[in-house]
BAFI-3210 file (N, C-alpha, C; in Angstrom, 3 decimals, decimal comma, padded with zeros to 6 digits):
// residues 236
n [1|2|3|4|5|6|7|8|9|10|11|12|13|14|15|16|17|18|19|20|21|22|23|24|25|26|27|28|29|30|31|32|33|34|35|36|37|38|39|40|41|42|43|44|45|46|47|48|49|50|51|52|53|54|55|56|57|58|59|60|61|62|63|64|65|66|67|68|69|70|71|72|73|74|75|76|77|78|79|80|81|82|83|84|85|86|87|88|89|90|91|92|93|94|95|96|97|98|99|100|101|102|103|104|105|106|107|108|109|110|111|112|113|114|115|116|117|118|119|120|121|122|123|124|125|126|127|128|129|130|131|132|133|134|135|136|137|138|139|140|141|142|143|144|145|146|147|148|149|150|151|152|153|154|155|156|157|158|159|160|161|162|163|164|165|166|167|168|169|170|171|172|173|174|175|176|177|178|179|180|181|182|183|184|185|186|187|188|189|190|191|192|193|194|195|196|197|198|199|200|201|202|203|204|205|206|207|208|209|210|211|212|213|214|215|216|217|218|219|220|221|222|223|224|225|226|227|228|229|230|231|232|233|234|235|236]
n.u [067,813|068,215|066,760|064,691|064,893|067,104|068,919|068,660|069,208|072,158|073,003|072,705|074,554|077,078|079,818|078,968|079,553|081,201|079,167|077,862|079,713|079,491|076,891|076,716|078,514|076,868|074,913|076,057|076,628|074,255|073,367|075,046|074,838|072,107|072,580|072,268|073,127|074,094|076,110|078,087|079,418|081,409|084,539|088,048|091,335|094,286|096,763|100,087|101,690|103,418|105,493|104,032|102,220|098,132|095,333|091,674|088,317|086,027|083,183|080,483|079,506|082,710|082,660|081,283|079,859|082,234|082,477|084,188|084,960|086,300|087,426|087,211|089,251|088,979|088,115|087,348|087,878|086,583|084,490|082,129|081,406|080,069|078,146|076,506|076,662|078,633|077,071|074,739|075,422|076,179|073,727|072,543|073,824|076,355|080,010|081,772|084,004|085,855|088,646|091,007|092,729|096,344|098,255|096,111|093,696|094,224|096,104|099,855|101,299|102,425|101,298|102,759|102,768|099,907|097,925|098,530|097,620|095,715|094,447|096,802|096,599|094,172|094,986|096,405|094,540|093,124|090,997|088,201|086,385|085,476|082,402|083,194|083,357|083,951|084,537|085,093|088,750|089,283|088,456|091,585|092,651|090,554|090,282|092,103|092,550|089,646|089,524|091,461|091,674|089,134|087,157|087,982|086,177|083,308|081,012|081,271|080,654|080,362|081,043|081,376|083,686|087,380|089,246|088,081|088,055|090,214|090,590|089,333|088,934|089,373|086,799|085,451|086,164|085,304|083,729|082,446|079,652|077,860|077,044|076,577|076,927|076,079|075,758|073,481|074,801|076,954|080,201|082,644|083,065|081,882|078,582|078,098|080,758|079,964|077,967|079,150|080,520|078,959|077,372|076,846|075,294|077,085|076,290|074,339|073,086|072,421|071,053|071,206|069,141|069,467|072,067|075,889|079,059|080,185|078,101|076,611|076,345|074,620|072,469|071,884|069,810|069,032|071,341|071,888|069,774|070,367|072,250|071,642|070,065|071,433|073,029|071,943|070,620|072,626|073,429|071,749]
n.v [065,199|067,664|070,809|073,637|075,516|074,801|075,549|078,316|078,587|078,254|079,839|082,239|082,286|082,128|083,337|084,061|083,184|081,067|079,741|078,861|076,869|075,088|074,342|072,626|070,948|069,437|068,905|067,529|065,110|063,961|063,276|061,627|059,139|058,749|056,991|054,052|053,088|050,478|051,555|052,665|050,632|050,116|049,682|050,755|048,182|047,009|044,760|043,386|041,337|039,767|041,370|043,407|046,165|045,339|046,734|046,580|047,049|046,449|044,843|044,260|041,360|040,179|037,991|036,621|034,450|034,483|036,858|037,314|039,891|040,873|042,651|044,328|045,786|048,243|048,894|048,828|048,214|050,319|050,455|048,416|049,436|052,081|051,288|049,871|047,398|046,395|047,376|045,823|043,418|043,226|043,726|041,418|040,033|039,149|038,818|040,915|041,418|043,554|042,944|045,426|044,243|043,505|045,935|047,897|050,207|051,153|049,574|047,943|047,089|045,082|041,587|039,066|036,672|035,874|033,506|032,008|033,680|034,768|032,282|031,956|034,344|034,192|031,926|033,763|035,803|033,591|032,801|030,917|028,571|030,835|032,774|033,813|036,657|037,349|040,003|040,428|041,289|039,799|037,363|035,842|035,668|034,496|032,013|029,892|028,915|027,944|025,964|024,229|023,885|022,507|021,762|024,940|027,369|027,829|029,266|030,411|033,425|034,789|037,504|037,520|037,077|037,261|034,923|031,921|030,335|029,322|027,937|025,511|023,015|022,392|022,830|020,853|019,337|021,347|021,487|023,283|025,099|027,628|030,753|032,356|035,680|037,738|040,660|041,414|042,514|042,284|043,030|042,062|039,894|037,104|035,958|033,683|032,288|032,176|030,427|028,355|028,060|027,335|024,923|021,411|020,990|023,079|024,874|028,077|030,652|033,946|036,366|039,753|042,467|044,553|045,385|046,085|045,044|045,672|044,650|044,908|047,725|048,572|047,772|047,656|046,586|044,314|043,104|042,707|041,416|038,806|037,452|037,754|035,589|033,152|032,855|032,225|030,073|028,176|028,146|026,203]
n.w [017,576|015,115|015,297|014,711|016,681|018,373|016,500|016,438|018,735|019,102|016,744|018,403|020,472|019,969|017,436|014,293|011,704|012,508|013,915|011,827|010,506|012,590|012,386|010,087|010,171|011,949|010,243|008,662|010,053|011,146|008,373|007,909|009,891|009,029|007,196|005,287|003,189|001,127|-000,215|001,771|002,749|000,546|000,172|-000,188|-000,680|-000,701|-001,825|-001,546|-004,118|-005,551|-005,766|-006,810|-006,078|-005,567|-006,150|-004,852|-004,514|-001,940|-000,374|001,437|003,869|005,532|005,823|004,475|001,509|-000,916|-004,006|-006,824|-009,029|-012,224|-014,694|-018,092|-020,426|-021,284|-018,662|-014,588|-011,509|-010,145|-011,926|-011,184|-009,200|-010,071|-011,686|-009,838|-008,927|-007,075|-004,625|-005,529|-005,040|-002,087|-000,702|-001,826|000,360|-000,308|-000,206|-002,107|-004,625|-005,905|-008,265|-009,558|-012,326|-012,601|-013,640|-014,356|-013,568|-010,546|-009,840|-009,956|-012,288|-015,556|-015,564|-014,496|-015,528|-017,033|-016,913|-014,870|-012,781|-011,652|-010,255|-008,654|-006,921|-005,805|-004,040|-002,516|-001,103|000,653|-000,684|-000,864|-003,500|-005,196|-006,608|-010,056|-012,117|-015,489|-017,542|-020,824|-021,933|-019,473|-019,599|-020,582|-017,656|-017,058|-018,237|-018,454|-015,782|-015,266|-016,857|-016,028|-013,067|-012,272|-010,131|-008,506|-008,448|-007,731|-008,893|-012,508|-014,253|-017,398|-019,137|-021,962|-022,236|-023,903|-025,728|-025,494|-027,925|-027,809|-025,644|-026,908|-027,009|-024,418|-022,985|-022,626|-020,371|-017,711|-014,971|-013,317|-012,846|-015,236|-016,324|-018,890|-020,223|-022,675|-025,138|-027,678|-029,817|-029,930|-031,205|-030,645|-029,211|-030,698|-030,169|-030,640|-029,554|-026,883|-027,200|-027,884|-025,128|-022,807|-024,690|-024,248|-021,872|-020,338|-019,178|-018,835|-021,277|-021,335|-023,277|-023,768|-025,273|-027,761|-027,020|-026,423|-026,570|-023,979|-022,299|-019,802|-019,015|-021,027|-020,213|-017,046|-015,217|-016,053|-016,356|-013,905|-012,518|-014,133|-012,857|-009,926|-010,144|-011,042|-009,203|-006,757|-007,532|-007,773|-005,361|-004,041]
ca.u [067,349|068,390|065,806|064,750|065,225|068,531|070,199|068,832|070,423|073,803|073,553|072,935|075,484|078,793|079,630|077,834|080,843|081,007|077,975|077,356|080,503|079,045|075,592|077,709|078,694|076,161|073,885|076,388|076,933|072,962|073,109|075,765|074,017|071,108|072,989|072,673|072,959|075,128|077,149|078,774|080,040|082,416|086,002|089,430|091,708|095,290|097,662|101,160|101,122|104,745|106,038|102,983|100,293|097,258|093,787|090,312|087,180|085,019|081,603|079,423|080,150|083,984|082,641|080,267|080,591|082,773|082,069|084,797|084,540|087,222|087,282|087,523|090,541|088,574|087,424|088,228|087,170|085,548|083,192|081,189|081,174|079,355|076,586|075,730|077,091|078,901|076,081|073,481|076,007|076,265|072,400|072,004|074,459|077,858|081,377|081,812|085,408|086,298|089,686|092,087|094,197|097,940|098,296|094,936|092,990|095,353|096,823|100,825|101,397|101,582|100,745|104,056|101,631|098,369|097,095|098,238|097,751|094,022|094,673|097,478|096,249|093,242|095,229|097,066|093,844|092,700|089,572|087,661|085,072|084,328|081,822|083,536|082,600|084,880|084,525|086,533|090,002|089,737|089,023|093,345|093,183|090,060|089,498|093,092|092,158|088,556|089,832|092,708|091,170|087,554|086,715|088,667|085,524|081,779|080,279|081,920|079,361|081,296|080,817|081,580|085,185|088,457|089,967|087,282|088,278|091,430|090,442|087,762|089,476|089,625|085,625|084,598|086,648|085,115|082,841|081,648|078,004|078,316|076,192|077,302|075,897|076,488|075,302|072,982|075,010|078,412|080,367|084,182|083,651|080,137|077,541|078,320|081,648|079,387|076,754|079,962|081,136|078,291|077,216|076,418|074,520|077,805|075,584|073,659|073,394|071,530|071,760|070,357|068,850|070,396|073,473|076,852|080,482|080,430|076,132|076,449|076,513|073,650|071,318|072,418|069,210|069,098|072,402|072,022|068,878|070,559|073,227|071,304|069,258|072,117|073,952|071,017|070,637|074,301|073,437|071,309]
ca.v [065,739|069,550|071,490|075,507|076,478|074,418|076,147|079,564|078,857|077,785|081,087|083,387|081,699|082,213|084,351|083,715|081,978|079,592|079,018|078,117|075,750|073,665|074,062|072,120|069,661|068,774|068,469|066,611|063,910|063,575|063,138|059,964|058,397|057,932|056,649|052,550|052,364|049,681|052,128|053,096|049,819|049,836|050,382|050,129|047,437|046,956|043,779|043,239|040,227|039,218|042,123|044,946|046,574|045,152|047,212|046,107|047,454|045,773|045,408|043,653|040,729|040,016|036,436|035,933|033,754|035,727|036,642|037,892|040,916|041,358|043,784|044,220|046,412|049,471|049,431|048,667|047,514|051,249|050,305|047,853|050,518|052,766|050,931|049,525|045,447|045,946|047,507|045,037|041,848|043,303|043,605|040,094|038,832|038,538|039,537|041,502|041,742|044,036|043,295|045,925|043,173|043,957|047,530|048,182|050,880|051,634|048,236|048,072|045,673|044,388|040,447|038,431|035,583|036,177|032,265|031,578|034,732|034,709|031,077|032,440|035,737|033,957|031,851|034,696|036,080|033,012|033,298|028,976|028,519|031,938|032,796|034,913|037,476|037,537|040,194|040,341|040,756|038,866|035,930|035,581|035,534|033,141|030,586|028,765|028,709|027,571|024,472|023,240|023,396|022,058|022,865|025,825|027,957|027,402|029,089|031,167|034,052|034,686|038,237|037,675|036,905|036,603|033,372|031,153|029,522|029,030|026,455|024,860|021,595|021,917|023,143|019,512|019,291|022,224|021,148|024,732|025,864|028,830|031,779|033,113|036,628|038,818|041,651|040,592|043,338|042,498|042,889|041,592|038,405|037,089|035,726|032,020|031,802|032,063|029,408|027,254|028,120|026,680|023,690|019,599|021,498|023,319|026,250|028,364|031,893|035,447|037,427|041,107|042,777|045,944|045,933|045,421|044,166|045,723|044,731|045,272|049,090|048,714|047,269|046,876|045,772|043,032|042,323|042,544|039,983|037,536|036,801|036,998|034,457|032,732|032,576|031,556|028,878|027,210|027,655|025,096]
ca.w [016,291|015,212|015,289|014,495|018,420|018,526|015,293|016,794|020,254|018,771|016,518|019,548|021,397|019,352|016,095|013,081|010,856|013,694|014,084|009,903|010,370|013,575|011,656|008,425|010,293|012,562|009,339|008,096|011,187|010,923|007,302|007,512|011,058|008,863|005,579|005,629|002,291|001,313|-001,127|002,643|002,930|-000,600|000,963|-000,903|-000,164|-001,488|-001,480|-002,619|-004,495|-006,471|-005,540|-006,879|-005,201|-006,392|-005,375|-004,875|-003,799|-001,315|-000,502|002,275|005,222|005,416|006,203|003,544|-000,079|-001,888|-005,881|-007,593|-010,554|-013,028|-015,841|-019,227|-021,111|-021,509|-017,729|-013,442|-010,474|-009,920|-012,709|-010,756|-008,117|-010,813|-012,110|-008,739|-009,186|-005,890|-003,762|-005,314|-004,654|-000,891|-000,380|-001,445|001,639|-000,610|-000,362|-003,605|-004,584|-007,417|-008,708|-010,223|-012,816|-012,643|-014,628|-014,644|-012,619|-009,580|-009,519|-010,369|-013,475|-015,910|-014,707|-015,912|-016,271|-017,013|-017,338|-013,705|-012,409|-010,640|-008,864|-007,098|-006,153|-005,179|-002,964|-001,778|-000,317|000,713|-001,352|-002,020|-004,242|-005,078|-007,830|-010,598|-012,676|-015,891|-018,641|-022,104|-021,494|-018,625|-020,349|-020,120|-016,975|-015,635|-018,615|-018,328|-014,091|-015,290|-017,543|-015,236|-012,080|-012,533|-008,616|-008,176|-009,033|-007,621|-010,698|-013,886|-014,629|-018,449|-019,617|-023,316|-022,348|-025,115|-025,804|-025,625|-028,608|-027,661|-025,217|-027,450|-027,169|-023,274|-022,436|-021,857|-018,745|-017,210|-014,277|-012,587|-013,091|-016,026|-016,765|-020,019|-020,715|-024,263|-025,811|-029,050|-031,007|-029,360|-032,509|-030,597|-029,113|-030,979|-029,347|-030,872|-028,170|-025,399|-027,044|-027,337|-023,745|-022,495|-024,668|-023,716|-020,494|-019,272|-017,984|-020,115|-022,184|-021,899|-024,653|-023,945|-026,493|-027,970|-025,759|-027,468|-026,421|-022,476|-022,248|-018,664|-019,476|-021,697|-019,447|-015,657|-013,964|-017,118|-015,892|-012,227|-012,493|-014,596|-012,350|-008,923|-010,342|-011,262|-007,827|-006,363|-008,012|-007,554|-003,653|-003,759]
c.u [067,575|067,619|065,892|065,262|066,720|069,539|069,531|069,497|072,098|073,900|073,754|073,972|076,962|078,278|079,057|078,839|080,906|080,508|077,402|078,456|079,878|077,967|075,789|077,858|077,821|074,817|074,345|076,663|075,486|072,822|073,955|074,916|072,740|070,969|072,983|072,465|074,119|076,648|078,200|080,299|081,435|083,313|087,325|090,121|093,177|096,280|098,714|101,796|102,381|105,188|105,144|102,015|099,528|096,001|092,904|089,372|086,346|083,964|080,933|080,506|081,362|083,721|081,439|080,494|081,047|082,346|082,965|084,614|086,124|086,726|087,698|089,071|090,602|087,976|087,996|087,211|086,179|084,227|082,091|080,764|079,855|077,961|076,033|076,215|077,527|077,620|074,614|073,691|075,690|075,115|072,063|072,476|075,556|078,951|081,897|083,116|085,681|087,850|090,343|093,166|095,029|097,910|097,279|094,436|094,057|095,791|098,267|100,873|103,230|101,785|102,164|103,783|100,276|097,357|097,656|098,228|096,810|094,379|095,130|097,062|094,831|093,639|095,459|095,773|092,695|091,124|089,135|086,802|084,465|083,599|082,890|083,261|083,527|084,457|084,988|087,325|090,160|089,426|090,376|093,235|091,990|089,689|090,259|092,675|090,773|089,152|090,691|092,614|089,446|086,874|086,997|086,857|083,754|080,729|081,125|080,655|080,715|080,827|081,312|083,226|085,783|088,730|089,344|087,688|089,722|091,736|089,148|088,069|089,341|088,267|085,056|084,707|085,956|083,382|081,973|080,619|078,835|077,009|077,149|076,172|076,798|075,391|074,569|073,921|076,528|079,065|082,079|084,106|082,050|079,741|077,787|079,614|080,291|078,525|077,946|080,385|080,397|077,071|077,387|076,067|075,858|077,439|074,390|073,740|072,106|072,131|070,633|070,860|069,754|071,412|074,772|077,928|080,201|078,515|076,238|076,036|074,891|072,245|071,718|071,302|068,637|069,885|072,657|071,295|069,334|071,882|072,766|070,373|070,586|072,994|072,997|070,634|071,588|074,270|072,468|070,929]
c.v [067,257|069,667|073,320|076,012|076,021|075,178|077,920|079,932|078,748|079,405|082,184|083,157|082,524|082,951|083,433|082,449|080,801|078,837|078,235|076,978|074,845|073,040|072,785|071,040|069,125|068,246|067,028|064,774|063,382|062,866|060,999|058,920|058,107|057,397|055,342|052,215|051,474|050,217|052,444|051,747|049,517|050,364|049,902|049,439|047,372|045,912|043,378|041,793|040,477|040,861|043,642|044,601|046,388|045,990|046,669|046,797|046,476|045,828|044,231|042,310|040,329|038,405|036,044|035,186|034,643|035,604|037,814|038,816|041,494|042,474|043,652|045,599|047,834|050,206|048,809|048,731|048,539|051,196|049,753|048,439|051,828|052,471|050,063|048,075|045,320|046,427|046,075|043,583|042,198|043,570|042,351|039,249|038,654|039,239|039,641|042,049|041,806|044,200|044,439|044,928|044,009|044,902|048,088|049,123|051,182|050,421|048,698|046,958|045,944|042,935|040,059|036,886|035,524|034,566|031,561|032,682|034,747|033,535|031,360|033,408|035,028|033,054|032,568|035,290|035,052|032,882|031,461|028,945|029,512|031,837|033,778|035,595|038,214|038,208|040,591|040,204|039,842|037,528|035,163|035,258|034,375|031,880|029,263|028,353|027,630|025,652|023,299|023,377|023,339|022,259|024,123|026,982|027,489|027,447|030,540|032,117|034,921|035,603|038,537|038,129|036,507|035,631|032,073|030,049|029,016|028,200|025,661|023,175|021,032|022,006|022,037|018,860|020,251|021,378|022,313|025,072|027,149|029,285|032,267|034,773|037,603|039,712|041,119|041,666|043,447|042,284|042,816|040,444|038,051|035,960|033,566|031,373|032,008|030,706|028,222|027,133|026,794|025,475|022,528|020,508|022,070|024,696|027,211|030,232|032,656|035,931|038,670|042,196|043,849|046,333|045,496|044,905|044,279|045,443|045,063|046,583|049,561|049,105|046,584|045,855|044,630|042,177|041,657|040,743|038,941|036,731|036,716|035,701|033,009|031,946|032,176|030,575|027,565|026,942|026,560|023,614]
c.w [016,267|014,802|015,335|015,809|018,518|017,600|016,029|018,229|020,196|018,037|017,634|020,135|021,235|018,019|015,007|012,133|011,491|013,390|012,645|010,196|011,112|012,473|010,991|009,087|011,192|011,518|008,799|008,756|010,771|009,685|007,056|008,471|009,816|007,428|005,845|004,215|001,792|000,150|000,059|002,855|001,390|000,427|-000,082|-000,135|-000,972|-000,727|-001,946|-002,793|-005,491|-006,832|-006,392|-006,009|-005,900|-005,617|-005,851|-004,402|-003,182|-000,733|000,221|003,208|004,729|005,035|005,265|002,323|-000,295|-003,639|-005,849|-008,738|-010,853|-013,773|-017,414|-019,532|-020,879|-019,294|-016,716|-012,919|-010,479|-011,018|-012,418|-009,843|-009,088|-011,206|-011,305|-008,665|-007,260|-004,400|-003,701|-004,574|-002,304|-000,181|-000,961|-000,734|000,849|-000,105|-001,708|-003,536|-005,611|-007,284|-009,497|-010,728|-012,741|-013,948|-015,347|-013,418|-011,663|-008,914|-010,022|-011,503|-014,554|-014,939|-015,533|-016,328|-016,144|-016,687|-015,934|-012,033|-011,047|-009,906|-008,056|-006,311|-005,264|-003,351|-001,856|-000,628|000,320|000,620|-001,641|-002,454|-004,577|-006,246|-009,102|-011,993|-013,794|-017,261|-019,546|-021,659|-020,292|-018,673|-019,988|-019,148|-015,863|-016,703|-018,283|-016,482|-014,227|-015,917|-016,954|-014,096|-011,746|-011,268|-007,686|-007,533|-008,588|-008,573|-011,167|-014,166|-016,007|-019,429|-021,379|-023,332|-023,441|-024,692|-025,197|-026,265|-028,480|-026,623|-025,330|-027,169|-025,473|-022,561|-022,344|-020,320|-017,966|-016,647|-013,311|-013,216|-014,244|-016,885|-017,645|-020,873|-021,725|-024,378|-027,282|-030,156|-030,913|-031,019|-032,100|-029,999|-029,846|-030,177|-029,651|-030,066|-027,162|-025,661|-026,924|-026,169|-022,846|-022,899|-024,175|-022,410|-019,397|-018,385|-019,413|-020,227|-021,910|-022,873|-023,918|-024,984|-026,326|-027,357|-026,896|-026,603|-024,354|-022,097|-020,874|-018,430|-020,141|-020,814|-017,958|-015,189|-014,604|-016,280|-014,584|-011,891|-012,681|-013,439|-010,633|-009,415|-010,400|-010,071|-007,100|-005,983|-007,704|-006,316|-003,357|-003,719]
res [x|x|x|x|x|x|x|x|x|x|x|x|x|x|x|x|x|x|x|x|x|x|x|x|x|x|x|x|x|x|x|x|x|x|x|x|x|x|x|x|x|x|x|x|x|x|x|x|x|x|x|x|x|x|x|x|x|x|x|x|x|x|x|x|x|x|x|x|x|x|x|x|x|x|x|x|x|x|x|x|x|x|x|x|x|x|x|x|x|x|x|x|x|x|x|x|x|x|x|x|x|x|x|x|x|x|x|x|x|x|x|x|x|x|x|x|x|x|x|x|x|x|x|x|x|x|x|x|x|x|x|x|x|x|x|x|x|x|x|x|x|x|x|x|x|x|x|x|x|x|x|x|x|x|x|x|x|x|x|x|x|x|x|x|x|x|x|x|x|x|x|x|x|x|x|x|x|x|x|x|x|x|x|x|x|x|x|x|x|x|x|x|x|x|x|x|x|x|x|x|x|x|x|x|x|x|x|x|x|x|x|x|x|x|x|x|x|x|x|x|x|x|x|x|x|x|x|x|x|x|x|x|x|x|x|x]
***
């Protein structure tokens, strides 16, 4: 432990400039040794996948379930890094794996098929059953995965994803658990795709209040809740 007699024996010792640099970093060695917060554990990751670099951020045991987090249009993996998603996933025991889609965030793109895009990549990192975490634009890229492989997927947590309706004909096939969470004021996908997402008991709907299109933003520890509850649940 540094202490007053230790920082006045290091100044006497050696010149003063020095001595402020060791100071600097011996505060600073102390300062990380007693950092365990699980923000230490986010690390970048990058994989080249049909010939781009795709990046990810990752977050808690290598060997734990994994749960997937896409993004919407306007936003990237570093977003779940922001409002805490990947620290909270890696304090409840997951492997939290924020995608960068193809020409998004510091990924290379674009995807040159968006609708079988995520399966493969998922193979690619030999990822099974993860949970995933799909909002707006990425709709494209996990509902066609969701409808045409009915066990691909342990559970769908379905951030007021596009193109919903565009496999209204195919959401009866869909056998994965699904949390569908909106914004009550979302005013680009409305709140009546999500109640269809998850009609005849295919999972079921939050709405939080006053939030709009990105609700996650609105209200994280709304958001956080609804989906550990959620994963929870599917484990048992």
């Amino acid at each position: 432990m540094l202490s007053v007699n230790n920082v006045r024996t290091v100044v006497g010792r050696i010149p003063f400039a020095i001595a402020i640099a060791v100071l600097i970093g011996l505060i600073g060695g102390c300062a990380n040794n007693g950092d365990l917060s699980p923000m230490t554990q986010i690390r970048s990751k990058w994989k080249t996948f049909e010939n781009q670099r795709i990046h990810m951020l990752v977050a808690g045991d290598e060997n734990a379930d994994p749960i997937v987090l896409l993004h919407g249009a306007r936003f990237k993996a570093e977003t779940w890094r922001e409002i805490g998603t990947l620290n909270r996933l890696a304090e409840l025991g997951y492997r939290a794996i924020a995608i960068d889609l193809p020409g998004f965030g510091e990924s290379e793109g674009p995807a040159r098929n968006p609708q079988a895009w995520l399966g493969l990549f998922l193979d690619e990192l030999k990822i099974t059953s993860p949970v995933v975490i799909s909002p707006s634009m990425s709709g494209r890229f996990t509902l066609p995965l969701l409808v045409s492989s009915p066990n691909r997927l342990s559970g769908f947590i379905a951030v007021a994803p596009v193109s919903i309706r565009l496999y209204e004909s195919k959401l009866t096939s869909i056998q994965t658990p699904i949390l569908a969470i909106w914004g009550a004021n979302d005013a680009v996908v409305p709140v009546a795709d999500g109640a269809l997402l998850v009609a005849d008991g295919r999972g079921r709907l939050v709405v939080i209040p006053d939030a709009g299109h990105p609700s996650y933003l609105s209200d994280p520890d709304r958001f956080h809740e609804a989906i550990a509850e959620f994963i929870s649940e599917i484990e048992k």
